[in-house]
C-alpha positions as CSV (number, residue, x, y, z in Angstrom):
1,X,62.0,-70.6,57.4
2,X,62.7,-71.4,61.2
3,X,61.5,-70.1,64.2
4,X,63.9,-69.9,67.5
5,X,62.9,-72.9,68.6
6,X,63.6,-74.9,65.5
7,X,60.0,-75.6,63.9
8,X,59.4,-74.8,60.3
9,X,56.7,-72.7,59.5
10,X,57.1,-72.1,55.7
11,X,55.7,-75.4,55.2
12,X,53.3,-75.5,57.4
13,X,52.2,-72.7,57.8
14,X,52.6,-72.4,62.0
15,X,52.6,-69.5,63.8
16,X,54.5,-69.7,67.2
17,X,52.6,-69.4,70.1
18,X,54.1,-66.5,71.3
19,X,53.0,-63.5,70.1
20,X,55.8,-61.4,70.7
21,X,57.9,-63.6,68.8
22,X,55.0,-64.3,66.1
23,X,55.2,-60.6,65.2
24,X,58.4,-60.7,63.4
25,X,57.6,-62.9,61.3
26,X,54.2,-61.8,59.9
27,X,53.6,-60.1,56.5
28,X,53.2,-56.0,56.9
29,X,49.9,-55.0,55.7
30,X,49.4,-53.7,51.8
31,X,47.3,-50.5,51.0
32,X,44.3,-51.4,48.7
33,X,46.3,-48.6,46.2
34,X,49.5,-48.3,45.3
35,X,51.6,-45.0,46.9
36,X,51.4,-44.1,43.0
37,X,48.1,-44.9,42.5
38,X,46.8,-42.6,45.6
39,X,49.3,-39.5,44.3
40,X,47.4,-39.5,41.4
41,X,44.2,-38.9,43.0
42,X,45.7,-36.6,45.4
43,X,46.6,-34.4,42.7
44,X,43.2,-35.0,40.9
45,X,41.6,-34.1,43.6
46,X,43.0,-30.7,44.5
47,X,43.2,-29.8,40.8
48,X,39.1,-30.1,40.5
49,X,38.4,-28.5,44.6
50,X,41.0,-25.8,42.6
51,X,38.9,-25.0,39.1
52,X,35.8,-25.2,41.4
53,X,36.8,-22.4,44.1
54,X,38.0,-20.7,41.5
55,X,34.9,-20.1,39.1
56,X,33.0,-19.5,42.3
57,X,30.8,-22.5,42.3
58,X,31.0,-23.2,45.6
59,X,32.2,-20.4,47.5
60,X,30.6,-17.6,48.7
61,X,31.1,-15.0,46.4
62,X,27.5,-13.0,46.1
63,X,26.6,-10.2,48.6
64,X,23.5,-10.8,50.5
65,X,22.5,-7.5,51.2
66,X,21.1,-5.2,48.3
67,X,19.9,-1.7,48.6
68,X,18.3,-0.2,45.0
69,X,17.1,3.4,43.8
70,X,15.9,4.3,40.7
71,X,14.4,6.8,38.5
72,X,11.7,6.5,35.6
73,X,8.3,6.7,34.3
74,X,5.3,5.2,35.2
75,X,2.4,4.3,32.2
76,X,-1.0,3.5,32.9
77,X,-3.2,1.1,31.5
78,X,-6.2,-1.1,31.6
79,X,-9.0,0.5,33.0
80,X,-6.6,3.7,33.6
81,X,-5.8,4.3,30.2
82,X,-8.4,7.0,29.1
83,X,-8.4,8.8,32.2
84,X,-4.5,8.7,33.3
85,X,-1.4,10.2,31.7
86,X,2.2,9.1,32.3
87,X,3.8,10.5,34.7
88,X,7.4,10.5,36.7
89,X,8.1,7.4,38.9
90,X,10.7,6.7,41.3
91,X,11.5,3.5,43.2
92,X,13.5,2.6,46.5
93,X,14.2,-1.5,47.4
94,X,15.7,-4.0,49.3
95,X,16.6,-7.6,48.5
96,X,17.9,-10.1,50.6
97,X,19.5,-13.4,49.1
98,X,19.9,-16.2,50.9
99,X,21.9,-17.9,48.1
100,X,23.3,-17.0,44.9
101,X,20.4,-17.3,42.8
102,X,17.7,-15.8,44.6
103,X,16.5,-12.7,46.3
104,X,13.8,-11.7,48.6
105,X,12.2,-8.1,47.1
106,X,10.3,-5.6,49.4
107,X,10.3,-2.1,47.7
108,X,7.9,0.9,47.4
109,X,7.6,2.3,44.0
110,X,5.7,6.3,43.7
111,X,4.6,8.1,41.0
112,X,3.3,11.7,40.5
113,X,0.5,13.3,39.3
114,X,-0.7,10.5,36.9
115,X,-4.2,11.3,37.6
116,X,-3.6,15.0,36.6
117,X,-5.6,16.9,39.5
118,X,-4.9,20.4,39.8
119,X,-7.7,21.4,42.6
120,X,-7.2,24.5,44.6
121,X,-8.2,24.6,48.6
122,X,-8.8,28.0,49.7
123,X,-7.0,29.1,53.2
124,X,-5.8,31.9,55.1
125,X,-2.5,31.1,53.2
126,X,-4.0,31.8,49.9
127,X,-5.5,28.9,46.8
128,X,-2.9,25.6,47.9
129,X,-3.0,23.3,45.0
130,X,-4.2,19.3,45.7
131,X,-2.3,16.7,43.5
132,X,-2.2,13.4,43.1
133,X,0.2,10.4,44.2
134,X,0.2,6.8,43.4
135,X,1.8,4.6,46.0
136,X,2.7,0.7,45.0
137,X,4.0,-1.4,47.6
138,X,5.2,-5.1,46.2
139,X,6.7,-7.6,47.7
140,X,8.4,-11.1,45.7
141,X,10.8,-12.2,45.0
142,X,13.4,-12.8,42.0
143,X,15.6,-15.5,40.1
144,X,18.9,-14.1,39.1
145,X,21.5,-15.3,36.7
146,X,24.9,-14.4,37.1
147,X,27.3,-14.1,34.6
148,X,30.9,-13.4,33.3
149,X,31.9,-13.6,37.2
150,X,28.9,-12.2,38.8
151,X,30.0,-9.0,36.9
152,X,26.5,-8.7,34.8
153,X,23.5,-10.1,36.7
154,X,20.0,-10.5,34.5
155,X,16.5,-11.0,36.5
156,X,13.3,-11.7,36.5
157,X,10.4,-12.6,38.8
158,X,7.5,-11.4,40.8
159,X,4.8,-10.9,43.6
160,X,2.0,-9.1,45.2
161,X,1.6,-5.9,45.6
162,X,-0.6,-3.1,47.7
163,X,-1.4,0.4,45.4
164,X,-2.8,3.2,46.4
165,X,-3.8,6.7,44.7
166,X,-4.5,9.6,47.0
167,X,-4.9,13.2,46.4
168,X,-2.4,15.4,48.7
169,X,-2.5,19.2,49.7
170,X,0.8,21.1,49.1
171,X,1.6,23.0,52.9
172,X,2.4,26.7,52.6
173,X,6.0,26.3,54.2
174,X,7.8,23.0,55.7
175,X,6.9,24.4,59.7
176,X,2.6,24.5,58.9
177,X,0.4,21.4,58.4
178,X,-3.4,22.1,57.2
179,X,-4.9,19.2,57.2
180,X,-7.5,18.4,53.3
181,X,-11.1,17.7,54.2
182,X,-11.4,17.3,50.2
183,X,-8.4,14.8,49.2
184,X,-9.8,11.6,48.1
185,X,-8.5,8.1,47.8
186,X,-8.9,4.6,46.4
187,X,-6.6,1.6,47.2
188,X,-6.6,-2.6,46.5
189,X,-4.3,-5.5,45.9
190,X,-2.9,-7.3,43.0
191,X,0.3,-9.0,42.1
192,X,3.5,-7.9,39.7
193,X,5.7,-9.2,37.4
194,X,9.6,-7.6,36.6
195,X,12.6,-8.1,35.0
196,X,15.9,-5.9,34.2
197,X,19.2,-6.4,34.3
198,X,22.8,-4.4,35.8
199,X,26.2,-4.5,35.3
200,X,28.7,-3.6,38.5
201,X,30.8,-0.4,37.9
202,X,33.7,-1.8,40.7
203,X,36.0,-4.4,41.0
204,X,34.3,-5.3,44.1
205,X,30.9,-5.9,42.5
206,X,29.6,-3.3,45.5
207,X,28.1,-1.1,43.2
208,X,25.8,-1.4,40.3
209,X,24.3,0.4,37.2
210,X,21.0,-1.3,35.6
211,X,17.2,-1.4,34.3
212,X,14.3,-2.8,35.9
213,X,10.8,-2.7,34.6
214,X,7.6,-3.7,36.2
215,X,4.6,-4.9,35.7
216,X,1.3,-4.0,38.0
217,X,-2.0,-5.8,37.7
218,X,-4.1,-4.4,40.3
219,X,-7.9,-4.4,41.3
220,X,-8.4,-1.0,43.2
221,X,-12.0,1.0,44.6
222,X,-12.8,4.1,46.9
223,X,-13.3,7.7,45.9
224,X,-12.6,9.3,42.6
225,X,-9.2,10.1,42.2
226,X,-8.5,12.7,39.0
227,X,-11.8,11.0,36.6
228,X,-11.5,7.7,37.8
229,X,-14.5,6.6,38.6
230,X,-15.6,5.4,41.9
231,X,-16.4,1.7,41.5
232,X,-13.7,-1.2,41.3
233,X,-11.5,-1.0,38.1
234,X,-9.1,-3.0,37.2
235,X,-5.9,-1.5,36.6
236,X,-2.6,-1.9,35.0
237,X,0.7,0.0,35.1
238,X,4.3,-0.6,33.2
239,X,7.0,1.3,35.4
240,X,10.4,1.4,33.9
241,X,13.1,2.8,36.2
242,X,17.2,3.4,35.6
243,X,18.6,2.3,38.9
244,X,21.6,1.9,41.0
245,X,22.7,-0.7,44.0
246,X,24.4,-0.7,46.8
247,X,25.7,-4.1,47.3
248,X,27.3,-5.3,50.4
């Protein structure tokens, strides 16, 4: 091969000096793959980002925000067991999750008349009857598992919890308050363990039918509340709700 000016550089190997005229003649640059080669993992590539967005791995498709009520019975145990009855229970909660898996839990769960009083206080309104409340408040948290596309969720988890049982005075009409010298009560602290399970009733996944139970282990003293005695007592409760969630 010649250059304009007559010197042969396929021997050896010269480039002209000028570098304008040196461009012609040098070799275009070749890709590390082959156009074929780099199609291939093109289309490998969006065929895996594909399967992944679409089984939800990596997207966002949970809803941070749940809002839960439910309906049950509460059962007594432990130190509670000869001297408490079951009784109703309800339960109101919110969760929080930050990611798919887990949930923050702050609820308030209330049961009535597990302690069976039935005092009277004597008024100008006539005999009002006293009876009894328990009050749990737990906080925790929960790991959930998600299946068959986030339609069925199963739980489980736990955390502490503040309980208290106090005696209450039923008011003559909703405008009078008369206020219960004689209602007693007796609180403490201990922790809880749950688990349940729901299944969403939408095609959203907004709303939710399901079963929760928990656990309470609790360590509580004060006054006598029903027969309770007054010193410390250690105290377990199993409270089984059927709930529903708002989801968004």
């Amino acid at each position: 091969m010649f250059t304009p000016n007559g010197k042969i550089i396929a021997r050896s190997g010269l480039l002209p000096k000028n570098p304008i005229n040196a461009d012609r003649f040098r070799e275009p640059p070749r890709w590390p793959v082959r156009p074929k080669g780099m199609k291939r993992i093109l289309a490998l590539l969006v065929a895996v980002n594909s399967l992944a967005f679409g089984q939800g791995y990596w997207q966002p498709d949970y809803r941070k925000h749940h809002v839960t009520v439910g309906l049950g019975a509460a059962i007594p145990g432990g130190d509670l067991k000869q001297n408490y009855q079951k009784a109703f229970a309800w339960s109101v909660a919110y969760g929080y999750r930050p990611i798919k898996w887990l949930q923050a839990d702050f609820g308030y769960d209330g049961a009535y008349n597990a302690a069976d009083v039935n005092d009277y206080q004597y008024s100008g309104y006539g005999p009002l009857r006293i009876t009894d409340y328990q009050t749990f408040l737990p906080v925790g948290g929960r790991v959930v598992l998600p299946v068959a596309r986030g339609r069925v969720e199963f739980y489980g988890g736990g955390g502490g919890v503040y309980a208290r049982y106090s005696e209450s005075l039923r008011q003559p009409d909703e405008y009078t308050r008369l206020g219960c010298p004689s209602c007693k009560s007796r609180d403490g602290w201990g922790y809880y363990a749950m688990v349940g399970g729901s299944v969403a009733v939408d095609r959203g996944q907004r709303f939710r039918l399901g079963a929760a139970t928990r656990m309470y282990q609790v360590d509580t003293a004060g006054a006598t509340v029903g027969v309770l005695p007054s010193w410390k007592t250690a105290d377990r409760w199993l409270n089984s709700y059927l709930t529903f969630t708002v989801s968004f």
